[in-house]
C-alpha positions in Angstrom: -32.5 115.8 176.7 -34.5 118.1 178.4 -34.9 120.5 175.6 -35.9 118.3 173.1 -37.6 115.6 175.2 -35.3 112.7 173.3 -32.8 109.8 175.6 -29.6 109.6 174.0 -28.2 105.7 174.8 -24.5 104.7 174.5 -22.7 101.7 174.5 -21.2 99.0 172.9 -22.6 96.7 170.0 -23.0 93.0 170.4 -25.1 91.7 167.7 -26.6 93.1 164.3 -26.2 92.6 160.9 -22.1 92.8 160.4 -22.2 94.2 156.9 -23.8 97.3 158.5 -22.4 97.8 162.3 -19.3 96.3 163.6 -19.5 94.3 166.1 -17.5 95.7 169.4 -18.1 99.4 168.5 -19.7 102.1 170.2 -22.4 103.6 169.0 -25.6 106.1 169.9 -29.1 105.9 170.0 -31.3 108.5 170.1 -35.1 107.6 171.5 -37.8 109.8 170.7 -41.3 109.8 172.3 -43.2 106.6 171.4 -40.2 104.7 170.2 -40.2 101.3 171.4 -38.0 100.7 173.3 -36.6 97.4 175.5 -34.1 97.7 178.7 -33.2 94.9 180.4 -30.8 95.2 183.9 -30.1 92.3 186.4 -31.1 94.7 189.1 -34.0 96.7 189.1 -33.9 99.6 192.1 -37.0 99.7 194.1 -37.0 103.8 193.3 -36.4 103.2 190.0 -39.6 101.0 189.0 -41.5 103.0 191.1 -40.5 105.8 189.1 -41.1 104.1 185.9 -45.2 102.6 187.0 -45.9 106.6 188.1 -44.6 107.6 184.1 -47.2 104.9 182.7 -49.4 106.1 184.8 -48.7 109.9 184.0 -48.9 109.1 180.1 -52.4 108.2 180.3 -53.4 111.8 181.9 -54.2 115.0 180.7 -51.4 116.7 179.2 -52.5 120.1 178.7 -55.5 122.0 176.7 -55.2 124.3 173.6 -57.7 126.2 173.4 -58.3 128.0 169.9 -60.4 131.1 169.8 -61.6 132.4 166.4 -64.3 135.7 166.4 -67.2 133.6 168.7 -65.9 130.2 168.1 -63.4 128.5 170.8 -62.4 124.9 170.2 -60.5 123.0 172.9 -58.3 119.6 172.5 -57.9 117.6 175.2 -53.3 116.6 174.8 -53.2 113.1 175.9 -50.1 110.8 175.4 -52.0 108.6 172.5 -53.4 111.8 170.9 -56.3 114.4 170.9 -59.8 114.5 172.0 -61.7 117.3 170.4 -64.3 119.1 172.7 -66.2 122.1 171.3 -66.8 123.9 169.1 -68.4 126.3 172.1 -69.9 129.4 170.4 -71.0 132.7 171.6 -73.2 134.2 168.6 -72.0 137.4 169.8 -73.4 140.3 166.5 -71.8 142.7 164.8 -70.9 146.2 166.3 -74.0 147.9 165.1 -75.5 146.1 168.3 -75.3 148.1 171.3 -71.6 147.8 173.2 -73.8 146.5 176.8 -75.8 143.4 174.9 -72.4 142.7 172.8 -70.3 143.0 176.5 -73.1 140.6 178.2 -72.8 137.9 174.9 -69.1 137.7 175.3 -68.7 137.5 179.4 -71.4 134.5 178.1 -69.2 133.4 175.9 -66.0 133.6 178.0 -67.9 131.6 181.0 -69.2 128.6 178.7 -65.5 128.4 178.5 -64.4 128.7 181.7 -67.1 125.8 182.3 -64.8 123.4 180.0 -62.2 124.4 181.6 -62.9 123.7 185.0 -63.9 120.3 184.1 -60.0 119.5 184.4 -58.7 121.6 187.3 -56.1 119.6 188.2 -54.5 120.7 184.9 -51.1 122.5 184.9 -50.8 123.6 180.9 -53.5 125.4 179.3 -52.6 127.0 175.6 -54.8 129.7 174.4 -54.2 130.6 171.1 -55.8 132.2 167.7 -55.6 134.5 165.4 -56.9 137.4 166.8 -58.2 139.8 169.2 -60.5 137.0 171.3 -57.5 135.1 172.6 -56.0 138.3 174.5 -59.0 139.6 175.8 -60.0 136.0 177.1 -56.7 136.1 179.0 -57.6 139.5 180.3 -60.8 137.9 181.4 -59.5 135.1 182.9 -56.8 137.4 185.0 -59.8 139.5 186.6 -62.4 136.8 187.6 -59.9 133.4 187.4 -56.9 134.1 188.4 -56.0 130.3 189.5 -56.5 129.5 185.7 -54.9 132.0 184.4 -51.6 131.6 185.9 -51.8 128.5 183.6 -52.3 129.6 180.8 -49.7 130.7 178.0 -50.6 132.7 175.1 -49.9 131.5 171.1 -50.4 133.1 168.1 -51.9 130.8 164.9 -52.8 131.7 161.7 -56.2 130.1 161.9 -58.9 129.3 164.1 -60.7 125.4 165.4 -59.2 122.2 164.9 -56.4 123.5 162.2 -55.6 125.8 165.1 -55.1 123.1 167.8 -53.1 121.2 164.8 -51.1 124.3 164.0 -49.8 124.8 168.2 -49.2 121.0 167.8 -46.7 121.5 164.6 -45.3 124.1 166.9 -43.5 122.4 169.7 -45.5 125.1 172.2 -47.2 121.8 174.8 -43.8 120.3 174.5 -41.9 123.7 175.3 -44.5 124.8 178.0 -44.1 121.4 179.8 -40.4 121.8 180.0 -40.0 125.3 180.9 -42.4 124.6 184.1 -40.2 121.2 184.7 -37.2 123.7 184.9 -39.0 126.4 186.7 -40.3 123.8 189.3 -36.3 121.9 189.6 -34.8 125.7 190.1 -37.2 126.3 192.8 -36.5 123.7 195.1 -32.6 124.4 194.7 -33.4 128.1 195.7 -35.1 126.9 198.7 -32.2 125.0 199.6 -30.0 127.6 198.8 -31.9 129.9 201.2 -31.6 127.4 204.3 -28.3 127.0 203.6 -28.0 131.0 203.9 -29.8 131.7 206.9 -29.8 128.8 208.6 -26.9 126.5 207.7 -27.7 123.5 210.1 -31.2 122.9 208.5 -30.0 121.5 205.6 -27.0 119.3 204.6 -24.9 118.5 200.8 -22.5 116.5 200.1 -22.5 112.5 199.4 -20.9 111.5 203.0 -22.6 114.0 204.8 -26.3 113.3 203.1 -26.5 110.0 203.7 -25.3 110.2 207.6 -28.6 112.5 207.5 -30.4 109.7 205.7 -29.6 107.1 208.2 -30.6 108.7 210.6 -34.1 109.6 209.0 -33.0 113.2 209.5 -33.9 114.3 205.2 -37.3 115.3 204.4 -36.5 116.6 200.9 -33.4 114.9 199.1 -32.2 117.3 196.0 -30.6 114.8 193.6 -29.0 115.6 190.3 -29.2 113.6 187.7 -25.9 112.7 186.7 -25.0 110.6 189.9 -28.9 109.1 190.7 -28.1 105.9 188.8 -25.1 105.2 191.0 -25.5 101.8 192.9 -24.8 103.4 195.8 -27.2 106.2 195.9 -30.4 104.3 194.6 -30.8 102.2 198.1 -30.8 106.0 199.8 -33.4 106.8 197.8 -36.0 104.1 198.6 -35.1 105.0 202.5 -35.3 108.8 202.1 -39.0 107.7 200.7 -40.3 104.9 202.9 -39.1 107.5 205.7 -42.0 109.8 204.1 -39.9 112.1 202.7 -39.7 113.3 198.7 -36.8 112.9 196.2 -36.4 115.5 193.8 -34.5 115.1 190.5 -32.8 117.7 189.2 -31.3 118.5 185.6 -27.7 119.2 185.4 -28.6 121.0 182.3 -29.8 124.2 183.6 -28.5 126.9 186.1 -30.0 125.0 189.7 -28.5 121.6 188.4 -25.4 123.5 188.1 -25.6 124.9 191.9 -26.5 121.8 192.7 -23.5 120.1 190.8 -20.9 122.4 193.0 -22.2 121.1 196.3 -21.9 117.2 195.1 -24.7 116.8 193.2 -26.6 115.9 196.4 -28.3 118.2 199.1 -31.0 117.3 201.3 -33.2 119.7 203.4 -33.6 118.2 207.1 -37.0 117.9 209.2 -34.9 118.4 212.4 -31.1 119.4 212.8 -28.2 117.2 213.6 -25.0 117.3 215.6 
């Protein structure tokens, strides 16, 4: 589910205890992160593994970064798949407000870029949390808008009720990596249907949708960017066109049928595919 990050499986039952499921019935699984979990298929698509070897690979990256800012104290944690590394704490030693405003404004822009240090450390990074308790977390955004602009448009804000590694464990609790992730999954699916959507508007023969009319394109090595929803990518019949859209250097995007693009996309077919030159 894409909300909730959890596979629901169905099927049938064909061995287990028989005083607790019958045997022949239906039944529902529902597979959270880090369940283990065993799938076995006669037929493995070429797509499909590669698919699952980039996901191992993507588990053991960076995640995303909370970053938890109480008074002068910031402490970061590194979201992998296995758990958290703990970087910090960094500290500014920035004194009270009976020091002048200037030598308190040159501590902070200190503090701030011993921050921004960390944080450029992982600039490949999409997700970057900063929460707290208080007024630091704000005006580090602010910071960040002014002088890193390419950082701050990923960051989020999150309000905690405390500051360091309780912090980090409090965003945790919350859901917020897990909902950031998924809103920029959406955000990223419903912008390459809009980009169809616009070819299709201005310039109808640079793009083509529909199951009979997408792969005609495909055979002919005609799609550069296939639009696939998810609801008809496991069909036998569609996985082979996706190894060929790919080996053709072109990409394959999956789209969710649970949110407004995979709907658009559902009306045309479910498959749409923007060309690299036009057909008769």
């Amino acid at each position: 589910h894409i909300y909730t990050g959890r596979l629901r499986a169905t099927g049938v039952i064909e061995r287990g205890p028989e005083d607790l499921v019958p045997m022949g019935s239906h039944h529902t699984l529902e597979v959270k992160l880090n369940t283990p979990l065993r799938i076995q298929k006669e037929h493995w698509s070429r797509w499909t593994l590669k698919r699952l070897r980039m996901a191992v690979r993507a588990s053991k990256n960076l995640k995303a970064i909370i970053l938890v800012m109480e008074d002068d104290v910031a402490e970061l944690g590194l979201i992998r798949q296995y758990g958290v590394e703990y970087r910090g704490p960094i500290t500014g030693h920035i004194p009270g407000k009976r020091i002048q405003q200037r030598d308190r404004g040159k501590l902070r822009r200190e503090f701030y870029e011993s921050i921004v240090e960390s944080l450029q450390k992982h600039g490949d990074l999409e997700t970057i949390i900063i929460a707290g308790p208080g007024f630091y977390k704000s005006d580090f955004y602010d910071y960040l808008m002014e002088r890193y602009p390419e950082i701050a448009k990923k960051a989020v804000l999150e309000n905690t009720g405390t500051g360091g590694r309780a912090g980090i464990s409090e965003v945790l609790r919350k859901g917020t990596v897990e909902r950031v992730s998924s809103e920029k999954r959406i955000a990223s699916e419903i912008r390459n249907v809009n980009e169809f959507l616009e070819k299709l508007a201005r310039d109808p023969d640079s793009v083509v949708y529909g199951k009979v009319e997408v792969m005609d394109a495909i055979n002919m090595g005609a799609v550069e960017k296939l639009l696939v929803l998810d609801r008809v990518v496991s069909r036998e019949d569609i996985e082979g066109y996706l190894d060929m859209v790919e080996s053709m250097g072109g990409s394959v995007v999956l789209i969710s049928s649970e949110h407004e693009g995979g709907k658009q996309l559902e009306s045309l077919g479910g498959l749409a595919g923007i060309l690299r030159f036009k057909i008769q």
